[in-house]
C-alpha positions as CSV (number, residue, x, y, z in Angstrom):
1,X,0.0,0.0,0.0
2,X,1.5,3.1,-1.2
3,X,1.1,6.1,1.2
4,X,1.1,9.9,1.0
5,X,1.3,13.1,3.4
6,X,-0.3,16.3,2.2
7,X,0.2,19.1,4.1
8,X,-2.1,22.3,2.9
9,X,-2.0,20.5,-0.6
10,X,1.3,19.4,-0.8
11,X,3.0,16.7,-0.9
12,X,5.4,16.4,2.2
13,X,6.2,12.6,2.6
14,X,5.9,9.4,1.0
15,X,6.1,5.3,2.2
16,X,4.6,2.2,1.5
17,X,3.8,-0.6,3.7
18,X,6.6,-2.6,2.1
19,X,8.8,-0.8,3.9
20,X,7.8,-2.3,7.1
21,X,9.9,-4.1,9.8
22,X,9.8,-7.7,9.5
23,X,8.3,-7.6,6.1
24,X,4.6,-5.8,6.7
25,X,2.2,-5.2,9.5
26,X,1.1,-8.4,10.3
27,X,4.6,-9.7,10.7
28,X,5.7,-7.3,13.1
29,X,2.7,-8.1,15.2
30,X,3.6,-11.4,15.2
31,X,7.5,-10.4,16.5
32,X,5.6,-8.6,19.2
33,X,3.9,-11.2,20.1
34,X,7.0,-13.8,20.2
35,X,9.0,-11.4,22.0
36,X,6.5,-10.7,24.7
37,X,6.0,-14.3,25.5
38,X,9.8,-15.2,25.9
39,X,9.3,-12.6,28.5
40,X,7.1,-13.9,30.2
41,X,4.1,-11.5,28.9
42,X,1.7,-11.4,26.8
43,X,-1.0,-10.0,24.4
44,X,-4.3,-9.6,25.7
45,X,-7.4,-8.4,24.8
46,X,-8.2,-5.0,25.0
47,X,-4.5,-3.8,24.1
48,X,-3.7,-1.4,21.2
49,X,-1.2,-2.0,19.0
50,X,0.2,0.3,16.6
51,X,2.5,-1.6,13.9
52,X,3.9,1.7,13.1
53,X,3.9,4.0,10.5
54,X,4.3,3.9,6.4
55,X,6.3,7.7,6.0
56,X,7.9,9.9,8.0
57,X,5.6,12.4,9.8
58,X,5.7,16.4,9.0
59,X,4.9,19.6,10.9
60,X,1.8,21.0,10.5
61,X,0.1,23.8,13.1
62,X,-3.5,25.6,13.2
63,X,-5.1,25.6,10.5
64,X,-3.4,23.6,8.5
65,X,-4.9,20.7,5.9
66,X,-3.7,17.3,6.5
67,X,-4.4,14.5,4.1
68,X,-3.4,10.9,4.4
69,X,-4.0,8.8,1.0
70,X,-3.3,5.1,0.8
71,X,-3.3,3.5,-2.4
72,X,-6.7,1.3,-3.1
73,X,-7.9,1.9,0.2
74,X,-9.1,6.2,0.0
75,X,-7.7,8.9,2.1
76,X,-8.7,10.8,5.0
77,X,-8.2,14.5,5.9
78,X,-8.5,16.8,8.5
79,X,-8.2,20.5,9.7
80,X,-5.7,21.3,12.7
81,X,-8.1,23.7,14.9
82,X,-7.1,25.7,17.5
């Protein structure tokens, strides 16, 4: 999945879920996983996990336009109010 950052219309960072550790989302979920237990922890229901992210993040203040597309899946954007 192909990713883009638009800040105020343009383009300010790119990624793809290729680029992910272990090889993609799912995978490095399942490291998390495997490491927790040979620790002695574990997963359970109710956590959050965030795999990470697919480009680098930019700065953006008040009032600024943020849009996130991902290729074949849409996009989603927002306004930074005060």
């Amino acid at each position: 999945c192909e990713t883009t950052l638009k800040v105020n219309g343009q383009t300010v960072a790119k990624g793809s879920t290729a680029r992910c550790p272990a090889g993609g989302p799912l995978e490095a979920v399942a490291w998390l996983a495997n490491h927790l237990n040979n620790r002695g922890l574990m997963l359970r229901n109710g956590h959050v996990v965030a795999t990470g992210q697919t480009c680098m993040t930019r700065d953006f203040g008040v009032g600024d336009s943020v849009e996130a597309g991902f290729s074949g899946l849409g996009s989603v954007e927002m306004v930074v109010a005060p």
